[in-house]
N, C-alpha and C positions, 0 to 999 in steps of 0.2 A: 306811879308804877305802871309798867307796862307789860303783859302776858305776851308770852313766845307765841301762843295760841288767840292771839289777838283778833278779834271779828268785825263787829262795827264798832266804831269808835264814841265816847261818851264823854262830854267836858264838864266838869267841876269847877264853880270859883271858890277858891279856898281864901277865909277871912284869918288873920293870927295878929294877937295885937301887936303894937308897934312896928306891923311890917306891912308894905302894900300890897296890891293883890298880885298873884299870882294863877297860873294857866295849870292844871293837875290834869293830865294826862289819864283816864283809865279806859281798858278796851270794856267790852259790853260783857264778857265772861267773869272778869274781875270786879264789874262793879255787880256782879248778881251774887259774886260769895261773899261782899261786903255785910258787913254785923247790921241791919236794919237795930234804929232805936225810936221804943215808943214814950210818949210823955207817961209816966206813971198816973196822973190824974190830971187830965185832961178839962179843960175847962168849955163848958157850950161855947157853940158858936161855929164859923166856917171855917177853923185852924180846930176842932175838933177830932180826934182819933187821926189823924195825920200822924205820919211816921218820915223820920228824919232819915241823914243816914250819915255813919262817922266816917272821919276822915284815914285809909288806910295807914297814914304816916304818923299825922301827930294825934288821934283819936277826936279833933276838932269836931263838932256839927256841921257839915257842909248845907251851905244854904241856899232855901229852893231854887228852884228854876222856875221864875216866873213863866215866861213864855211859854214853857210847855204845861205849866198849869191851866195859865190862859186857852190854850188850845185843847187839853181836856176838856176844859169847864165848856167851852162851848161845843164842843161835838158831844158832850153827856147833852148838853140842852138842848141837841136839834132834834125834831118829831121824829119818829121812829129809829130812832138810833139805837133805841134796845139796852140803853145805860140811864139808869134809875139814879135821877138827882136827889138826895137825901135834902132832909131841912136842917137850916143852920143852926135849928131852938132846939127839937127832939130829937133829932138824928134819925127818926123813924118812920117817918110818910115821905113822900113821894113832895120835893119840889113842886109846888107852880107859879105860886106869884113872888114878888120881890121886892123888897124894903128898900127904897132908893137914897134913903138917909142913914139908914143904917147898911146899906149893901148885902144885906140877910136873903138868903131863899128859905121858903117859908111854906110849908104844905098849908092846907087849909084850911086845919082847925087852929096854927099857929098864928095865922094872917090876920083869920078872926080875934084871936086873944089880943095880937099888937095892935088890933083899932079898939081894941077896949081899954086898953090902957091909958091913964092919962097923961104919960109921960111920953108915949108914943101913938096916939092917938092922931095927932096931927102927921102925921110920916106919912109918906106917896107911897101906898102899896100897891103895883101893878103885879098883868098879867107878865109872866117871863116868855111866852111866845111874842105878846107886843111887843115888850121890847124888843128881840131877837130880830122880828122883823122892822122895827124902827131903828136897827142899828146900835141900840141905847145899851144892851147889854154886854158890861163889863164884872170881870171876879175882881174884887174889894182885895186889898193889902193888907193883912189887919195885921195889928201886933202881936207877936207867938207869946209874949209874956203878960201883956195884958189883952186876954179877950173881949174884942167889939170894938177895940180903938184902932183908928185906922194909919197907916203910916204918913205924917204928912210932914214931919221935918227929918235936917236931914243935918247930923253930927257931925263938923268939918274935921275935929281932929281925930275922930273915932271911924272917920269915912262909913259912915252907918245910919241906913234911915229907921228914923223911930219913930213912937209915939208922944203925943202930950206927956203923958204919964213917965215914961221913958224921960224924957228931958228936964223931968224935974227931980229927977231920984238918982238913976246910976248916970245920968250924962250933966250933973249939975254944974254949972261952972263955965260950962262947953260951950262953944260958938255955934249955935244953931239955926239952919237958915229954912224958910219953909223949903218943902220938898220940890215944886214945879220950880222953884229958881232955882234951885241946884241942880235939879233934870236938863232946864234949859240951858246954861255955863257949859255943863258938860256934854250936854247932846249938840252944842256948836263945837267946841272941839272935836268930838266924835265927828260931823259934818268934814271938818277940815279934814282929818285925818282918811276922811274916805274920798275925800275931792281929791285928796294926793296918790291913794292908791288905785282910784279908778284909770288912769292912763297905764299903770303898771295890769290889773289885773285885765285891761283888753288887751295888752301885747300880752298875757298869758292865754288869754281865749283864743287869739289869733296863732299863737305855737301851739296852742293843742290843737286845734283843727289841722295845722298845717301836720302838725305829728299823725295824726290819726288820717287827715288826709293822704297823707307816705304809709301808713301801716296799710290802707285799703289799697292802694294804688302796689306798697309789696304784695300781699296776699294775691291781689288777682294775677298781679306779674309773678308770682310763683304759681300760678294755678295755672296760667296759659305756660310757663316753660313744662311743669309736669306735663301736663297733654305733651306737649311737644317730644320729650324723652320718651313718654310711652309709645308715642305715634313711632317715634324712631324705630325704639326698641323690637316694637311690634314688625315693621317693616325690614328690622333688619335681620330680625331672625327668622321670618321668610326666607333673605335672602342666603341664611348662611344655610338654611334648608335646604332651597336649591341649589346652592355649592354644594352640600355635599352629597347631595342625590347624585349629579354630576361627576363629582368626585368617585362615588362607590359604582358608576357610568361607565367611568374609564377605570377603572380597574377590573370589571366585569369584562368589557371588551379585550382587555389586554391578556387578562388571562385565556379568558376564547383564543386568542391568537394564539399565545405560544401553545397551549393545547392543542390546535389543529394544525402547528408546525412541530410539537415535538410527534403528533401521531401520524405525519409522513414521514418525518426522519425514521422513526421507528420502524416502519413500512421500507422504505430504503435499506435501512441496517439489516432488516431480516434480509431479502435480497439480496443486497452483497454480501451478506456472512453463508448465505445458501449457494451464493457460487462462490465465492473463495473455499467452502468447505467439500461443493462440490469438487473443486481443482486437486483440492488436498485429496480427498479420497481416494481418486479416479489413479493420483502419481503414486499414491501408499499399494494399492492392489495392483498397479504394474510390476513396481517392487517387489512384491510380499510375493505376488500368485500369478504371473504373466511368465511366458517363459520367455526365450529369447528371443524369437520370430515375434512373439506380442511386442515386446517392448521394441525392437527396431522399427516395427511398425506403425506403434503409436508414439513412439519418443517423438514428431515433432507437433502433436496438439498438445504433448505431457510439455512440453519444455516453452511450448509460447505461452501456454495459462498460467504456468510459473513464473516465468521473466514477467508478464504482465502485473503478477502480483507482486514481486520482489522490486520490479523499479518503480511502482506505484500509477500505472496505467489506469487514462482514465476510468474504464472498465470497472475495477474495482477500489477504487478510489473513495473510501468511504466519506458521506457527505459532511460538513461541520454540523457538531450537536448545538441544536439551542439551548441558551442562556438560562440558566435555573433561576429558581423563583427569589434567590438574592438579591437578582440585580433591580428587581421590582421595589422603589422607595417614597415612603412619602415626606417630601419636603414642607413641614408644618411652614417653615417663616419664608419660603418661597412666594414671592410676588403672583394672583393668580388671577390679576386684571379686577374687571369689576362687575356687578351684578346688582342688577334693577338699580343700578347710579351708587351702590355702595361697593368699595375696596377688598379686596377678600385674599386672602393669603392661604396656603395649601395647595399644593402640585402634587401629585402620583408622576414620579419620573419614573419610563420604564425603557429607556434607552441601554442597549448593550454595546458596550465597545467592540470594535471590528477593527483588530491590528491594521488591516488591508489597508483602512482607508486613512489610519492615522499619518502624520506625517511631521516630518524637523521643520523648523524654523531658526535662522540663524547662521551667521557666515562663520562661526565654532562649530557647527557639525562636517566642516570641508577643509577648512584652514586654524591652524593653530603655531603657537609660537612655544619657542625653548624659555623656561622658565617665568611664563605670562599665564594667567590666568583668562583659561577660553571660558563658554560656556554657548550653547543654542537650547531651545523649547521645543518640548512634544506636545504635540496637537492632537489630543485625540477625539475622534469622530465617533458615530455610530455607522449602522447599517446601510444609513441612507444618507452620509456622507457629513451629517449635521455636526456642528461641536459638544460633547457629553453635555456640556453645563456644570459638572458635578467633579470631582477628583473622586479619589478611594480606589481608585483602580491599580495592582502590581505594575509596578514598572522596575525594570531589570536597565541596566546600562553597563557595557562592561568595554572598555579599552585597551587594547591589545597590539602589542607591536607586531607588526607583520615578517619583520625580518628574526626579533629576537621574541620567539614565545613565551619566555622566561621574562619578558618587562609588560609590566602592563602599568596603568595610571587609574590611581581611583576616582572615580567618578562621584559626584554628588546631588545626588535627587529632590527637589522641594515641590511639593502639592502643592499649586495655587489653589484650591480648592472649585478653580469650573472648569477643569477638564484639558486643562493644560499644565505640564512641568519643567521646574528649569532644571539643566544638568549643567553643572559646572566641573572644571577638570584642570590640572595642572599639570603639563608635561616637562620632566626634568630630561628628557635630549629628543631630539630633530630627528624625522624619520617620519615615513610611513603605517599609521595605524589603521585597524581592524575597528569600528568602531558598532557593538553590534546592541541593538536594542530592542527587547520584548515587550511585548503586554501583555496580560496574564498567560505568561509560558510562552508566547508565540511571537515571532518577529513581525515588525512592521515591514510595510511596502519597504523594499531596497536593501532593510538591513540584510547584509552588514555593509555598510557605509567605511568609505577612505578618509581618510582625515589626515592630511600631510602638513606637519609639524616644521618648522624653521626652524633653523638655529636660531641664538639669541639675536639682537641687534648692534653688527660691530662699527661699532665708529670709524674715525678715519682717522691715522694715524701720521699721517703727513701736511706737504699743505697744499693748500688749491693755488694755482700758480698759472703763470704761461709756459713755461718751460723754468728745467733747473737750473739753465744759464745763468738768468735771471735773477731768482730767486733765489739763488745761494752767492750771486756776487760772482759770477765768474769762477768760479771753485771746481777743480776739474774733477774732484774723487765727487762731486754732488751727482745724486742716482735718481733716476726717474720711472714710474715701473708703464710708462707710457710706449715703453719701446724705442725709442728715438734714441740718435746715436751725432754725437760730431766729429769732425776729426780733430785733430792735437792732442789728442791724448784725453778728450774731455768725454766720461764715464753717464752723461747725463744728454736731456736732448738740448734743443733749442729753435729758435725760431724757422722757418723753412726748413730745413736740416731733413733728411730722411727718418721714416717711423711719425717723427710729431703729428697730431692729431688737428691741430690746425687752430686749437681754440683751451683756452684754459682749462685743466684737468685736474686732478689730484694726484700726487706727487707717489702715493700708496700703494695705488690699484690703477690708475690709470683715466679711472670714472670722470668725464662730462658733467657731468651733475653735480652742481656743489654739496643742494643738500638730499643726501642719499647715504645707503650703506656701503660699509666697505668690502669687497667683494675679493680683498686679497687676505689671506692665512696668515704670512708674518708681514712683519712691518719694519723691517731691519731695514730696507730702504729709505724707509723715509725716516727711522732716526739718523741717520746721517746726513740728510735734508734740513733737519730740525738743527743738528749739531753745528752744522757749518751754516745755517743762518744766525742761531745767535752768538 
């Protein structure tokens, strides 16, 4: 069995008749709530008060663990170890010496009674520090069922070492070999079995080094990238500090500026609204309260500071208002160079468009055609003649016939979004347009712009020839709109002949050009060119 709660681990060999041994798993938790069992009546000796302990599954006796007995016994018997070896006879003094024939520890007054015995008399009782330090001391094997006999054979079909005693009672019958020949049999195959696993078990030494070798070499390689990130981290938010120190920099200064240009405008407006109000006044009480010697008198300062004001002289000309605090933005994903070696994005764009300086682009803001689709680009600038960068800005586009004010053409506007638009436009007939365009409310340089429209593109209706002599076979009703004239009655030109143009033309219009448009209205002559050719 094995605990979910499992801690250190603890191995059992489990014995059950007619079956071989088996490996019984229990963790250290599970084998401390295991049922401990004592002998009811315990018999003297070194297998005295000893407690077993049953098998969680089949309620078997699992049986001792020599080795860690071994390794008790001799750390109770090292000097000051502070673990009081009990004696094998009384259970009740203090170990010291030790029966080497009979493998008993013996307090003092028992060691004494075993040399007076005649039966054990002759037995090597030493000191158990001699031995210890002569290497000599070993814990005896004895038999749990008969106490003082020691385990020296070993029951081949029972695979169980026993005693004398043992081997003539419950194992009668049984193949029994002494016990160090069957240790040795089996401690050479044991041998073998470990010659074959030692090549496997140092390619496991060698992959766990190599594993743990990679876990220290990850750890430290995650320890130097952390520095690293942090070092970054640290450095970069420095710099995005100084970005936006910078950033709150220029918007501080920008605001100063339009501040100390809306407080000249302001300064200007009062000025020109104190004389224009002056002008107004001065013509109202000529009016109102002058008589008529006043007003002949003053009528011509009354009437130039009016006409100044009415046709917009410089004079009173009031100045343009600066741009409100709208047009101030910040462009979070805007490109914004780099700082201390790092990338930084965020601009304070505080450019104002200036119709003045924007301008077209495009041979569709001059020329256009009958039923083609034109289009040209507005380019808008700022103040200082730069390009916005940015769209959002009103744009107005409107087309207009110059002859027929009742036709106009709609026009189509798209934001590229940096500061340029495309206008595209369809004109259904030829003419001269008006073509006039705003930015927010106000015209650009030029407008309103001409825009002279084509008719559509007419082909040519005749054929490109030398003459129509020629070309229709001698046919005297064939017509040529080249001018050219022959005589006999023939209605077309022909070669030298008066009019002919001296080089092949078109039979339609008259045109040089083969490929060109046709520059004549109807075409009735040259179906009759066409009809008398085929």
């Amino acid at each position: 069995m094995r605990s979910n709660h499992c801690g250190k681990f603890q191995y059992f060999t489990k014995s059950a008749a007619l079956e071989k041994l088996r490996l019984l798993l229990v963790c250290a938790d599970c084998a401390r709530r295991l049922e401990p069992f004592r002998d009811p009546a315990p018999a003297p000796g070194p297998n005295a008060g000893s407690v077993s302990v049953l098998c969680p599954q089949c309620d078997a006796q699992l049986p001792p663990d020599h080795l860690a007995l071994d390794r008790v016994f001799l750390e109770r018997s090292e000097p000051g170890a502070g673990l009081r070896l009990a004696c094998d006879l009384c259970g009740e003094g203090g170990a010291q010496y030790r029966c080497q024939v009979c493998s008993t520890n013996l307090c003092t007054f028992c060691s004494q009674a075993h040399r007076r015995q005649k039966r054990t008399s002759a037995h090597s009782v030493e000191l158990l520090l001699d031995l210890r330090a002569q290497g000599r001391l070993s814990r005896p094997t004895l038999c749990p069922l008969h106490p003082g006999l020691r385990l020296q054979l070993y029951c081949e079909p029972c695979d169980a070492a026993m005693c004398g005693e043992c081997s003539s009672t419950a194992h009668r019958g049984h193949r029994c070999i002494p016990a160090h020949d069957a240790a040795d049999r089996h401690a050479q195959h044991i041998r073998r079995l470990l010659e074959d696993i030692r090549p496997r078990l140092a390619h496991l030494e060698g992959a766990l080094r190599l594993v743990e070798s990679s876990q220290n070499a990850l750890r430290a390689r995650a320890d130097e990238v952390a520095q690293e990130v942090r070092a970054f981290a640290r450095d970069y938010a420095v710099a995005v500090e100084q970005h936006c120190g910078a950033l709150l920099q220029r918007l501080e200064d920008v605001c100063l500026h339009r501040r100390n240009l809306l407080h000249l405008q302001r300064a200007q407006l009062r000025q020109t609204l104190a004389d224009v109000r002056g002008g107004a006044d001065f013509a109202e009480r000529l009016l109102t309260a002058g008589s008529e010697v006043a007003v002949l008198s003053a009528k011509a300062v009354a009437v130039r500071r009016l006409e100044g004001l009415v046709d917009g002289s410089p004079r009173f000309d009031p100045p343009p208002v600066a741009a409100d605090s709208s047009t101030i933005y910040f462009l979070p994903q805007e490109s914004a160079g780099q700082v201390g070696g790092f990338p930084m994005v965020g601009v304070i764009q505080a450019k104002v468009v200036d119709p003045s300086k924007c301008v077209l682009q495009g041979e569709g803001a001059q020329r256009g055609r009958e039923g083609q689709q034109g289009h040209f680009t507005l380019l808008c600038r700022d103040t200082t003649g730069e390009p916005m960068g940015r769209g959002g800005d009103a744009v107005l586009v409107s087309i207009v016939h110059r002859d027929r004010r009742d036709w106009w053409v709609r026009a189509t506007v798209v934001d590229n979004g940096d500061g340029s638009y495309r206008v595209s436009y369809t004109p259904s007939e030829p003419g001269l347009y008006s073509v006039w365009v705003c930015v927010r409310a106000q015209h650009i340089k030029g407008s309103p712009f001409v825009l002279a429209v084509n008719r559509k593109f007419q082909k040519h209706h005749g054929v490109f020839h030398c003459c129509s002599f020629c070309s229709s076979g001698g046919a005297k009703e064939a017509r040529c709109a080249c001018g050219g004239s022959m005589p006999g009655g023939y209605q077309g030109c022909g070669h030298s002949h008066p009019g002919h143009p001296g080089r092949a033309h078109w039979s339609c219009c008259g045109s040089t050009v083969e490929i060109s448009e046709c520059v004549s209205g109807v075409g009735s002559a040259c179906g009759i060119i066409r009809t008398v050719a085929l």
